[in-house]
N, C-alpha and C positions, 0 to 999 in steps of 0.2 A: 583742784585737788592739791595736797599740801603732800601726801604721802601715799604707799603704793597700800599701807590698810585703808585708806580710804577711799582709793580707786578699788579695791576691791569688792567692798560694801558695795558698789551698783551693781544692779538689777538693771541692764538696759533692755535686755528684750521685756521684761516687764513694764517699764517705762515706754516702751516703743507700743509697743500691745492696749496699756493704758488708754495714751496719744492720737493714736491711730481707732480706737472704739470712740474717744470723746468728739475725734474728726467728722465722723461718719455720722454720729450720733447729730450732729449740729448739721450734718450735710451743708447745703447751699446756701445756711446761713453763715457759714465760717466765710464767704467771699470777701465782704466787705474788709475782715480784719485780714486775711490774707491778702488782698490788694494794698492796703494799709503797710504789711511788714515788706510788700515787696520794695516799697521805697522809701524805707526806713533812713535815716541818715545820722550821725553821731555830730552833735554841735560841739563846740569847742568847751561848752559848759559838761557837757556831757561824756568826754572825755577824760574830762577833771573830774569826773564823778567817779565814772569809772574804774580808774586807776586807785581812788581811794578805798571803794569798794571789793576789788582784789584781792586789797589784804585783812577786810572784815568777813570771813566765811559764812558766817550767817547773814548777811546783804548780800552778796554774792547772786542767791538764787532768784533776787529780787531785780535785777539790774539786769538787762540782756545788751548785749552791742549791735549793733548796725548789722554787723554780719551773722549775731545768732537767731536777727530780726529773720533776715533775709532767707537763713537756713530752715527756720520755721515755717517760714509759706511756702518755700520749697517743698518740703515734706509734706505740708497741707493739702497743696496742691497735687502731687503725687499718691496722697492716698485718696481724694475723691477723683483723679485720672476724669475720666468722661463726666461722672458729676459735676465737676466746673464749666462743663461748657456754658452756662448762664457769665462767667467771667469774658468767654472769648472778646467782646467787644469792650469790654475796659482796658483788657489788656493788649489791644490792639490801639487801643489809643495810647496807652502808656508805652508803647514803641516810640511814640513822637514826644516823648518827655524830653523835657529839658538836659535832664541829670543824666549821660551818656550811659550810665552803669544800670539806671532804670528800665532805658531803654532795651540795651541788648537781654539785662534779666526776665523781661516780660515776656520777649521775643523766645526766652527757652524756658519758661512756664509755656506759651503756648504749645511746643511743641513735645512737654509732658500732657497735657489736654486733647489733643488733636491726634496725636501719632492714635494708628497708622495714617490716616490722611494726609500724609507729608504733602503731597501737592499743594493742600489749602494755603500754604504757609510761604509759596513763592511772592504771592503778590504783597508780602507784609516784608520780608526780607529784603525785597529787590531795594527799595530807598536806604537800608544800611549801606549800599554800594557806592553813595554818596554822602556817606555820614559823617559830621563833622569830627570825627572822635575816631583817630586813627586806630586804635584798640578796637572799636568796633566794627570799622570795614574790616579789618584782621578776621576777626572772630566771626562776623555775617559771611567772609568768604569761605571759613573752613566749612559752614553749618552749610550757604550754597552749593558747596562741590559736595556735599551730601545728598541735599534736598537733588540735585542732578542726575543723580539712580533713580529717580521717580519719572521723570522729564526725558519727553525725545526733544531731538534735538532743535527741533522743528520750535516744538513748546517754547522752549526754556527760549528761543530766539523772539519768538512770540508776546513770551512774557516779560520783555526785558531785561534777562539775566545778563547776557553778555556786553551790551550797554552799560549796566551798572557794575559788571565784575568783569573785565577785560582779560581779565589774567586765567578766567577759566572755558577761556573759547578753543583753545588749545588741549583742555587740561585733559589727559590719558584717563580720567574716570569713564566710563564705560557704560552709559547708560543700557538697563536691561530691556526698557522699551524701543530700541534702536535697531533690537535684531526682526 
């Protein structure tokens, strides 16, 4: 957007409504290309593209970046919610990607797929607890002291949690299955 008339010209809930029929419409064939955007990546040519791109408005719509990749299978994924679970096992292997940003991305597509069943999602999280990508264990431990309200204490001991997240063996959350 170069100006606020033409921030105004958008229609997003119509675009979003669009989006969201075309998603639906494609159902559980959209997986492949939403697994696809989830580990999209920007090269360095692509970058250069990019930026030239910017300031041609009409290429603009044609070029997406890494992260409008990533936002779009977000959203994909979000609107077929339970419909993707035919994904769950890719994306369960895409926790053990290379690309540490893949990883934990996949890791919360799963848990747009699966919620409510937060439990399922202990024994995929617990190896974040040793992950090489200190952003990650960061991030695996705020989403474990979540996934912890689902868990007695018993479990989560059971499952490895406090092994692989030391820091939450103490931690004052309060599981509701404890009482």
């Amino acid at each position: 957007m170069h100006s606020r008339t033409e921030l105004a010209t958008i229609d997003i809930s119509r675009q979003f409504n669009a989006s969201q029929e075309a998603v639906l419409a494609i159902g559980t064939n959209a997986i492949p290309t939403l697994l696809e955007l989830l580990q999209a990546r920007d090269s360095s040519s692509e970058k250069s593209r990019l930026f030239f791109v910017q300031r041609q408005p009409s290429l603009r719509n044609r070029v997406r970046t890494a992260r409008e990749k990533h936002d779009m299978a977000q959203a994909g994924f979000m609107i077929l919610q339970k419909g993707a679970m035919p994904a769950v096992p890719d994306l369960i292997k895409l926790t053990r990607h290379k690309v540490p940003q893949v990883r934990l991305r996949a890791f919360e597509f799963l848990v747009i797929i699966v919620s409510p069943d937060m439990k399922s999602l202990v024994p995929v999280l617990v190896p974040f607890g040793h992950d090489p990508d200190p952003e990650n264990r960061r991030n695996a431990s705020k989403h474990m002291q979540t996934l912890l309200f689902f868990l007695s204490p018993d479990e989560a001991q059971a499952a490895g949690v406090y092994e692989a997240f030391p820091e939450l063996r103490n931690s004052n959350s309060i599981s509701p299955l404890s009482h």
